[in-house]
N, C-alpha and C positions, 0 to 999 in steps of 0.2 A: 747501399743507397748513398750516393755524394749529401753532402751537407747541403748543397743546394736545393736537389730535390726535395729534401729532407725537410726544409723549411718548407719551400711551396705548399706542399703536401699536408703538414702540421696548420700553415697558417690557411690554410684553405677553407678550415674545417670552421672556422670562426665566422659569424653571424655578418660582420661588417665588411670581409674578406670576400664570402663563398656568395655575394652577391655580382660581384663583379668578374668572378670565373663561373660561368654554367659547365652545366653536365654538357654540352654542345659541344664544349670549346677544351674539353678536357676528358681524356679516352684510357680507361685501363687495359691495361694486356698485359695478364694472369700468367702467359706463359706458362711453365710446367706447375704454376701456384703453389712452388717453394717460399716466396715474398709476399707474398700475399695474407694478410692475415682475414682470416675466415668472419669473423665477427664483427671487426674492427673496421678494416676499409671499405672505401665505396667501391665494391668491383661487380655488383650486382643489382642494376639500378641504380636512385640516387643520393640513396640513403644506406648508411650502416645496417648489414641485419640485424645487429643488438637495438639501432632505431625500430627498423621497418617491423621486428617480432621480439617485443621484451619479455613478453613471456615465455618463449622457445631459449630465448639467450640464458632469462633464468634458473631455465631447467637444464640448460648444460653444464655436464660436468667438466669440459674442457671449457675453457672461454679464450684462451693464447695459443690460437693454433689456427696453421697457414691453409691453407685452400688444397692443396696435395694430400695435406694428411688424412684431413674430411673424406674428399674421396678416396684415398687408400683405403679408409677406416668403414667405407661402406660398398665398397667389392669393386671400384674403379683402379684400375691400372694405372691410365694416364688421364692427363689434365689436357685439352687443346683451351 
């Protein structure tokens, strides 16, 4: 990810910031969900699923891990 993004992305997440970018005007694509981090980012709805489901997050025993491997790790192949 360029440093650019990188920031967008970061400072999005912030309360004063992610009023002025919506879910509308900002679109994830997961691709093979190698980059994608499972728990972490908004790529499912608009919220984090460690937001959307904190107690599902706290019972995972992975918490740093990409969208690929989730499905791997549960009999998917690939990611569209």
């Amino acid at each position: 990810m360029s440093v650019v993004w990188s920031g967008i992305v970061e400072n999005s997440k912030l309360e004063e910031v992610s009023k002025w970018i919506r879910s509308e005007s900002v679109r994830w694509v997961i691709g093979n969900g190698k980059s994608v981090l499972f728990w972490e980012d908004i790529w499912c709805g608009i919220r984090p699923l460690k937001v959307e489901f904190p107690r599902l997050f706290k019972l995972a025993t992975v918490k740093n891990i990409v969208v690929k491997d989730v499905a791997k790790n549960n009999g998917f192949e690939e990611v569209h």
